[in-house]
C-alpha positions in Angstrom: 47.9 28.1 3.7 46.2 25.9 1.4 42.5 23.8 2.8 41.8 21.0 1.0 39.0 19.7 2.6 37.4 22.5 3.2 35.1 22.3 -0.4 34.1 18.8 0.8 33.6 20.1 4.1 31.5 22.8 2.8 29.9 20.3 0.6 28.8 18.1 3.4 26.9 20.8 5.3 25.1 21.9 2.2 24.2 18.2 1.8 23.2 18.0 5.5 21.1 21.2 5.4 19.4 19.9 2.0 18.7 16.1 3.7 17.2 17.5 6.4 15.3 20.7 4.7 13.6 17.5 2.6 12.6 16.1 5.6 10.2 18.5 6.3 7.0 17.7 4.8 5.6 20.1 1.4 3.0 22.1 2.8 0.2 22.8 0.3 -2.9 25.3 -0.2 -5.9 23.5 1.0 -9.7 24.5 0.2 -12.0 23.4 3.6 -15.4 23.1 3.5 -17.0 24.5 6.4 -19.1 21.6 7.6 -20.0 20.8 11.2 -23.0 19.2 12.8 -22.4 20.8 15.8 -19.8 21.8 18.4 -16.3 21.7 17.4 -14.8 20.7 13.9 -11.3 20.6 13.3 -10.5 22.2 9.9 -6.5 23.1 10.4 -4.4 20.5 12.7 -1.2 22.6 13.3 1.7 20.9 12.2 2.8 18.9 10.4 -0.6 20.4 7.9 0.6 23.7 8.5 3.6 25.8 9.8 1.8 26.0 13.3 -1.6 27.6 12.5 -4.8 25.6 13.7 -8.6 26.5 12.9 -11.9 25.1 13.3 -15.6 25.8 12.4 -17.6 25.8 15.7 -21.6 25.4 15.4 -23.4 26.2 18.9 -27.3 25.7 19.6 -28.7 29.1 21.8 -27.7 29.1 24.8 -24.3 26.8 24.5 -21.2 27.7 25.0 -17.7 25.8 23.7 -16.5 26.1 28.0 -13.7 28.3 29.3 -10.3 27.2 27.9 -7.3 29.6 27.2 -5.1 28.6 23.9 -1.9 29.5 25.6 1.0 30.7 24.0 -1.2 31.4 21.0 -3.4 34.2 19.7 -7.0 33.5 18.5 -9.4 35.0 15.8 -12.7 34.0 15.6 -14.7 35.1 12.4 -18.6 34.8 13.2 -20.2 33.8 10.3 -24.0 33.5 11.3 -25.8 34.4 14.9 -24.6 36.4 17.5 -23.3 35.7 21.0 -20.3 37.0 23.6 -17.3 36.3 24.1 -16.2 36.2 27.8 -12.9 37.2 28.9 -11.8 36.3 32.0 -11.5 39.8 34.5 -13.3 42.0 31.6 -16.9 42.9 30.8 -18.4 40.1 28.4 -18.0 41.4 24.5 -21.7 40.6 22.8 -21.1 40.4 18.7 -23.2 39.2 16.2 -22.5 38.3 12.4 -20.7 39.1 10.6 -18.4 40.1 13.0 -14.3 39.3 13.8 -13.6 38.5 17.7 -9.4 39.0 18.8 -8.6 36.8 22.1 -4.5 37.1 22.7 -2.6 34.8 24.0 -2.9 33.5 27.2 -5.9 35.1 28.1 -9.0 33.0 29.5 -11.7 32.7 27.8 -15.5 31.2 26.4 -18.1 31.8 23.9 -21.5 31.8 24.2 -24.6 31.6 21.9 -27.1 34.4 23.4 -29.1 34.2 20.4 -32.2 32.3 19.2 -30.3 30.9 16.1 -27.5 28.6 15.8 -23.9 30.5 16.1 -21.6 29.6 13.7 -17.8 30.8 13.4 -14.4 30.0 12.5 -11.4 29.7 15.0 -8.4 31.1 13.8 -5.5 29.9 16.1 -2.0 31.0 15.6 1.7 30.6 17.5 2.8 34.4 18.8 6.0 35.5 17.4 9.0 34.9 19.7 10.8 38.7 19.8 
């Protein structure tokens, strides 16, 4: 049995996928610099800027903290680059670090950071989407 439409059927889709594949904005390699005059300074937005990834450079005074948050369904890195601090989990003993120094917070977990030093803390938040399995 013979299908003539099925090559422009075929076609079509291909076309449909490619239209909307277009749509999709061209995500590029981006150089950041890491300036902040304190608190909390976007550097990655999440989407549409990137596939879901978000980061920011953080500069706390001693003795401020960013405040307890969680970031959800989302894993976080932070990367001290100068100072030292803690980071506070909710229900565990505080975790003191100091630079240089990687922090891991998973996802959904309570948390806050802390400068317990006599120097400015400065980091950068890496905040990602987990992996649905």
């Amino acid at each position: 049995m013979r299908m003539p439409h099925l090559g422009a059927g075929i076609a079509a889709l291909l076309w449909i996928a490619t239209a909307v594949d277009s749509q999709q904005p061209a995500r590029e390699a981006l150089s950041l610099a890491l300036e902040c005059q304190g608190g909390d300074c976007t550097l990655l937005k999440g989407a549409p800027q990137t596939a879901g990834m978000r980061s920011g450079f953080v500069r706390l005074k001693p003795g401020e903290s960013v405040g307890w948050h969680t970031t959800g369904h989302h894993e976080e890195c932070l990367v001290i680059l100068h100072g030292g601090g803690e980071a506070m989990i909710e229900g565990q003993p505080n975790r003191p670090f100091a630079a240089p120094r990687a922090v891991y917070i998973p996802p959904e977990t309570k948390h806050n950071v802390k400068n317990t030093g006599a120097t400015p803390l400065e980091y950068v938040y890496v905040v990602a989407p987990v992996a649905e399995r």
